[in-house]
Structures are given as structure tokens and as C-alpha cells.
C-alpha positions in Angstrom: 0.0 0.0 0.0 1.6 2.9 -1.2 1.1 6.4 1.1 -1.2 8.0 -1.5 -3.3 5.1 -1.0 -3.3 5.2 2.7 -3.8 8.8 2.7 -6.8 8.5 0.5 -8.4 5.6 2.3 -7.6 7.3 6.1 -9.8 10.2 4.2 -12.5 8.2 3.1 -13.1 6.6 6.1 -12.7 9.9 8.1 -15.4 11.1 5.9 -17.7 8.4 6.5 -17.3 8.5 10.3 -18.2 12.3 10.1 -21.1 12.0 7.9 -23.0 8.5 8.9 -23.6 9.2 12.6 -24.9 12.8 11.6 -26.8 10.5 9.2 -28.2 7.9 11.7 -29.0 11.6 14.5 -31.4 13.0 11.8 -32.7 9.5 11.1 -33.7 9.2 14.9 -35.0 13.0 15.2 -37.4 12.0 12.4 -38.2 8.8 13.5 -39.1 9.9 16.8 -41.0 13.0 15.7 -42.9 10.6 13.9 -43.5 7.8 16.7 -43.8 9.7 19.6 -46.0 12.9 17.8 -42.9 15.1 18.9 -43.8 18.3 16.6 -40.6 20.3 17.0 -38.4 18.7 14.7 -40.1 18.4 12.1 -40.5 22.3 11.6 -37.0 23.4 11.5 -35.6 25.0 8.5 -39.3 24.4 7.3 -39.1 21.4 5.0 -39.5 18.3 7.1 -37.2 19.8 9.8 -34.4 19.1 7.7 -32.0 22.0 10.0 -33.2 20.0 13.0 -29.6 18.7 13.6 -28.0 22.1 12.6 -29.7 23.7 15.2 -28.7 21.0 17.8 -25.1 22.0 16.4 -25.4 25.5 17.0 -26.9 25.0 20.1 -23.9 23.5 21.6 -21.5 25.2 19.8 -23.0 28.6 21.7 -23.4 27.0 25.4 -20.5 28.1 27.7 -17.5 25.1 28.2 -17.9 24.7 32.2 -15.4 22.7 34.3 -16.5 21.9 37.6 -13.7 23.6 40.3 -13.4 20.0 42.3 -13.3 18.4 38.7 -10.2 16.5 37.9 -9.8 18.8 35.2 -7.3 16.8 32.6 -9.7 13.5 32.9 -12.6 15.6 32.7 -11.5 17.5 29.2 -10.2 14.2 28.0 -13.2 12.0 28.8 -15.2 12.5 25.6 -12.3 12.0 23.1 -11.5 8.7 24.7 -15.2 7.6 24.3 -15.1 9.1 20.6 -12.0 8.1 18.4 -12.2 4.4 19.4 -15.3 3.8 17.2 -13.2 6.4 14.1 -10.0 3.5 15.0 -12.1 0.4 14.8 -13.7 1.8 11.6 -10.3 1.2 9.5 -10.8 -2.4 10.0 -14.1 -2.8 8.4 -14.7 -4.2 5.1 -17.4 -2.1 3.1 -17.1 -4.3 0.1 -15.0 -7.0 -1.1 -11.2 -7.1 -2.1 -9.6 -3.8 -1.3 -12.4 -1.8 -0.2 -11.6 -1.7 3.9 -8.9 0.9 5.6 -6.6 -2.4 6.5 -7.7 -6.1 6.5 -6.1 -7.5 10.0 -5.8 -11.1 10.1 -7.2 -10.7 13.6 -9.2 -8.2 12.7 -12.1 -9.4 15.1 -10.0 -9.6 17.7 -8.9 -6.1 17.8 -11.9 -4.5 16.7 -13.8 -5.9 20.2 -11.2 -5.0 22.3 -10.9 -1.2 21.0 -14.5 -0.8 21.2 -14.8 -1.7 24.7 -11.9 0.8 25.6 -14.7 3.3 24.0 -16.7 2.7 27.6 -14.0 3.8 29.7 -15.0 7.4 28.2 -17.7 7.1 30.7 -16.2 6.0 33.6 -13.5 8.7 33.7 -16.4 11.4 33.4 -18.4 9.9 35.7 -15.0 9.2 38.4 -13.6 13.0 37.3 -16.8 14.9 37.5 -16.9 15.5 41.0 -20.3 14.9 41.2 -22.2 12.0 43.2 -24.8 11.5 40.8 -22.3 11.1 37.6 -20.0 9.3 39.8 -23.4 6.7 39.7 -24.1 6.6 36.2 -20.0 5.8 35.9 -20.3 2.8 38.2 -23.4 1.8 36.3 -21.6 2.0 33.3 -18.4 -0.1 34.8 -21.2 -3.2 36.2 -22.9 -3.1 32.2 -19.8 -3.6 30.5 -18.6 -6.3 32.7 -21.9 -7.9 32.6 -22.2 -7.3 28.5 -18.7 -8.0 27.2 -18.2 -11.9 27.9 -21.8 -12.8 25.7 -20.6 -10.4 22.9 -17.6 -11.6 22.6 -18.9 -15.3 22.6 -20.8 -14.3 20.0 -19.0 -13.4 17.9 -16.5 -16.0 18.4 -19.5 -18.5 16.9 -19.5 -17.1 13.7 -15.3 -16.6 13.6 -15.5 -20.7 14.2 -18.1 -20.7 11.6 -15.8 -18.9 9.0 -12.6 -20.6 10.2 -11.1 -16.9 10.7 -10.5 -14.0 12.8 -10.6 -11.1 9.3 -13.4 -9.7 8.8 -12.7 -9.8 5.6 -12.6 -13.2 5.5 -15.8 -13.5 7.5 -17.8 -12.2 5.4 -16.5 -14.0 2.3 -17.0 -17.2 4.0 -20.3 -16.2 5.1 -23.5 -17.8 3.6 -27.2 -17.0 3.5 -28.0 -20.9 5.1 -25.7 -19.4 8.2 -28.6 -17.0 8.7 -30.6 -19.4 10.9 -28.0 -21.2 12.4 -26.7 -18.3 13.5 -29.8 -16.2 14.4 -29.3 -16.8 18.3 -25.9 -15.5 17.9 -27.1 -12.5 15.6 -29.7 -11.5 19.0 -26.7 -11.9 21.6 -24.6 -9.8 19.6 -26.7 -6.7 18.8 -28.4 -6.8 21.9 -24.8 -7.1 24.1 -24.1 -4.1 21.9 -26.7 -1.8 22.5 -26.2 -2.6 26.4 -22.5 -1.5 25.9 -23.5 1.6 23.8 -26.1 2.5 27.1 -28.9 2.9 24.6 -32.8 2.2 25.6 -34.2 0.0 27.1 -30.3 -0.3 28.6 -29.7 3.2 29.6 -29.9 2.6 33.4 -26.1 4.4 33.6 -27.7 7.6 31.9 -31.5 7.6 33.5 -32.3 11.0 33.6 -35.6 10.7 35.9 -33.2 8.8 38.4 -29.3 10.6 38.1 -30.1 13.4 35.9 -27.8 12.5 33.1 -25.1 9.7 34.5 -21.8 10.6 34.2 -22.4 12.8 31.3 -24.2 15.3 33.8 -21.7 18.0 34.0 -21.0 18.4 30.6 -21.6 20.8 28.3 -21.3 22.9 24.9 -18.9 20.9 22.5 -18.2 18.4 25.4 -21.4 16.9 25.5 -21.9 17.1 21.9 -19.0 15.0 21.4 -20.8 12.1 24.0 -23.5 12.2 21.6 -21.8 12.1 18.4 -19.8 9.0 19.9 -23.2 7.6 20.7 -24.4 7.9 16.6 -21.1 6.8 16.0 -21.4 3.6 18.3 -24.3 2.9 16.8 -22.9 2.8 12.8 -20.0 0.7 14.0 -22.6 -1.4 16.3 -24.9 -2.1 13.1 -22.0 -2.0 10.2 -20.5 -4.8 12.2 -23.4 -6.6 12.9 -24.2 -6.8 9.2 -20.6 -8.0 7.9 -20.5 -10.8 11.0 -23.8 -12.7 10.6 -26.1 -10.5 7.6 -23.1 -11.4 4.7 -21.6 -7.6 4.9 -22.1 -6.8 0.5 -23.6 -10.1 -0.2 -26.7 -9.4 -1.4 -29.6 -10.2 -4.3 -28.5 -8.4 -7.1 -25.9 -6.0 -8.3 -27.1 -4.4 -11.8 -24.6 -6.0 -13.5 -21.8 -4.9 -11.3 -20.7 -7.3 -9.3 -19.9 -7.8 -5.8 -16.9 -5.4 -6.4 -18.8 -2.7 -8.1 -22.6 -2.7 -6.1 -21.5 -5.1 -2.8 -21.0 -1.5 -0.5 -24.6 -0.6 -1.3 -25.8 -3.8 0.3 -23.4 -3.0 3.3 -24.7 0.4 4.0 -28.3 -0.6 3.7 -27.9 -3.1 6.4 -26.0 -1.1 8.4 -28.9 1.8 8.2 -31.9 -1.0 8.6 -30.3 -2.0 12.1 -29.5 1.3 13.0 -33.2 2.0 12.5 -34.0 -0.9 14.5 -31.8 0.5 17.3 -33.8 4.1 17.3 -37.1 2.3 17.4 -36.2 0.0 20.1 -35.6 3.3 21.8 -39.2 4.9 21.4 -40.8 1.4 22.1 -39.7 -0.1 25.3 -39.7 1.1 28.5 -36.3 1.4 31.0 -34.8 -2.2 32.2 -34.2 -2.0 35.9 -30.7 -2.8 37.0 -31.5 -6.1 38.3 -33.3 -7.2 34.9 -30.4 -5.5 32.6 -27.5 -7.8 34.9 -29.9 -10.9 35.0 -30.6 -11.2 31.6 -27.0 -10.9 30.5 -25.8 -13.8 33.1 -29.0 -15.9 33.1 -29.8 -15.6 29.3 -27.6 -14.3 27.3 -24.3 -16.0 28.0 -26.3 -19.2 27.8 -27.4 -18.9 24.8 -23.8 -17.3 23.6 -22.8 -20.8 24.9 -25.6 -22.4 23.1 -24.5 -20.5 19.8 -20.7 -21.7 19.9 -21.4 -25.8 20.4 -23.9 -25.5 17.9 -21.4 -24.1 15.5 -18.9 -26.4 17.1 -21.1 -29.6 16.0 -21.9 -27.7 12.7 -18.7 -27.7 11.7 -17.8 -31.6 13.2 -20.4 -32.9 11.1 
């Protein structure tokens, strides 16, 4: 790979992870406006309240940067950038389309692509610890007892269909991958996305943000640019949630038909419209089901989710045997 390339590939991808989450907010504003008969975004800059997410943008960029004065002030500034480039690092390992169309194909690109994502959540606890405030310090312990609880069935997941495929690229995944995996590996598909949503802290697993309960979690003290940044690294948690859900178990840019141009030419259209149907999924799973208590959010990850994680992997295991 020669450095023009990189440089062009580092910018496409750079690109994306700016324009996609700003993508998937406007796609929730609407969605919601429509669900939940919320009228105020959906007059902004008149048509459709297309300006809806400009405004939010403005908004924050005019709201006054405040530190708290018993804040640990260098954790506290650094706290949202450590819970936003992860997801802009792991997206240079995903495959779009086939051949040469990802930032850099890792032989254990599954492997590191988990492990970088879940240093995305330690974002959280250092604003919850460095906040000085009890009620963030709260939402950052929530946030430390969800990951632990969440990472061990997510990562068996996905270890079922890296057996399945007989590698750790995601490349090689999701060339491997076939539609008669789809039901085999449905179980798998549910523990993955739904450890994932737990991890990103969205509804109905948002007990470390639950505003009627701790205001705002650890993100309470933040504000202006700050806490826009915790929000774009939510949309941006989301795209990565959904575009890697799609090339594990939905076949990444296998799909029906490709007007005559091949997987090579068409294959990234399938990818991004997978990646935008889940992320859909994940907004209305938001506006349709109510708050999990913390006991029922830690129960069902250790009594059904990791079972059936378990479940997932000697399937495969006598799958593959046979």
C-alpha cells in the first residue's frame, strides 16, 4: 500500500465516520417525531425539519464550556475523546465491500476491533469518576457493572461465527459467510446486537444515563462541545454497532443483485443498507420499550444471554464436526 493510498483511504473513512452518525441523528429525530407525535423537529428549516440537527449543532456550539472547580480537570477535558476516536480507529478495519475496499484487513481483525471498542466505555467512567459529582460518579459505576456484565456474551458471540468462518478477518468472514448461516446463527445475531446496545447504554439499557433517576449519569456536567462529542460518539457507536453486525452474521455486500456490477462494483450498497436497517432498529427500540431495571439489565445478560452465547458456539462447534 503505497502512502497516496493510505492517505486517500484514512480520508474516506474519516469522511464516513463524520457523515453517517450525523446520518443515523437525523434519522432518529425523524423517527421519533414521527412515533412519539414530537412536533418540534419536524418544523425546523421548514421542509421536514431538515435544519433540525443544525440547530442542535449551534446549540452546543454557543453554550459556555464549564469545568466543575473539584473536577479532575485533565480527565474531565479528555473524557469524551476517549469515548469518541475508538469507534473512528475500529472503523479502519471494516470491510465495506469486497477485495480492497476496507482501511486495513487485520488477520485478527475481530479480535482487535472488540477490544478497541470496549476501551470506547472507559469514556464514561473517567467522566463519571472525574466529574466531581455524586450523581455522575453513579451513572459511571453503572456503566463499569454493564460492561462487565455485557462483554463476555458479545464476545462469545461473535466468536461463533469466527468458528463458523474458520477466521479472525473480517474480511474473510464475510467472504466465508452464507445465506444458510442466517438461521443457524440467528441466536448468535440477538446476543450480539443486543450485548451491543447494552455496551453503547442505549434504551431499554440506559440505566447508567437515566435522567428521571441521576439526571444525566456521568455525562451530567457536561456541556457545549463536550457533551456534543458524547453524543456524536453515541451515533457513531451505533454505525459501528450495526455496520459490524451486518458483515458478522447478515453477509456484509452479499446481497440479491448487483445491476450487472458485481460484488466489487454494487457489494457497498448492500453493506450500508444493512448497516442503516439496524441502525433503525436500534432508534425504534428506543421509542418502544420502557427502561430495564438494574436487576433485569444484569440478569438477563448472566442468566440468558451467556447461555445462549454458549448455546451459539457448540452449535457451530457440532456444525462444523459434522
Amino acid at each position: 500500500m503505497t502512502v497516496t493510498d493510505a492517505v486517500v483511504r484514512l480520508a474516506i473513512i474519516l469522511g464516513f465516520f463524520l457523515v453517517v452518525p450525523l446520518v443515523v441523528g437525523q434519522m432518529e429525530h425523524k423517527a421519533m417525531a414521527h412515533m412519539q407525535s414530537r412536533v418540534g423537529p419536524m418544523y425546523a428549516g421548514a421542509f421536514h425539519g431538515w435544519a433540525q440537527l443544525v440547530a442542535d449543532g449551534v446549540k452546543f456550539a454557543q453554550k459556555e464550556d464549564v469545568v466543575p472547580a473539584a473536577a479532575d480537570r485533565r480527565v474531565f477535558q479528555l473524557a469524551p475523546a476517549v469515548a469518541l476516536i475508538p469507534y473512528l480507529v475500529v472503523l479502519v478495519t471494516i470491510p465495506i465491500g469486497p477485495g480492497t475496499q476496507v482501511g486495513r484487513n487485520l488477520d485478527a481483525g475481530l479480535f482487535f476491533v472488540l477490544a478497541v471498542m470496549g476501551v470506547g466505555v472507559l469514556g464514561s467512567l473517567m467522566a463519571g469518576w472525574s466529574s466531581a459529582n455524586k450523581y455522575s460518579l453513579l451513572g459511571g459505576i453503572r456503566s463499569a457493572a454493564q460492561l462487565m456484565a455485557y462483554e463476555l456474551p458479545m464476545i462469545l458471540a461473535a466468536s461463533s461465527v469466527a468458528m463458523a468462518a474458520g477466521t479472525l478477518s473480517l474480511t474473510g468472514i464475510a467472504e466465508a459467510w452464507h445465506w444458510y448461516w442466517l438461521p443457524w446463527q440467528l441466536m448468535g445475531l440477538f446476543v450480539f446486537f443486543v450485548s451491543g446496545l447494552a455496551e453503547l447504554q442505549r434504551p431499554p439499557f440506559d440505566m447508567p444515563v437515566a435522567d428521571s433517576e441521576i439526571i444525566f449519569g456521568a455525562y451530567t456536567e457536561y456541556t457545549g462541545i463536550r457533551f456534543a462529542l458524547f453524543l456524536l460518539a453515541e451515533y457513531a457507536g451505533i454505525v459501528v454497532l450495526s455496520l459490524l453486525t451486518a458483515v458478522l452474521f447478515l453477509g456484509g455486500w452479499k446481497g440479491p443483485f448487483y445491476f450487472g456490477l458485481g460484488e466489487a462494483g454494487f457489494g457497498w450498497f448492500w453493506t450500508l443498507a444493512k448497516t442503516l436497517v439496524l441502525a433503525f432498529l436500534v432508534i425504534w427500540l428506543r421509542v418502544s420499550y420502557p427502561r430495564l431495571r438494574e436487576d433485569q439489565l444484569q440478569k438477563l445478560a448472566w442468566t440468558t444471554l451467556i447461555p445462549l452465547a454458549l448455546a451459539q458456539i457448540a452449535l457451530t462447534g457440532i456444525l462444523k464436526v459434522v
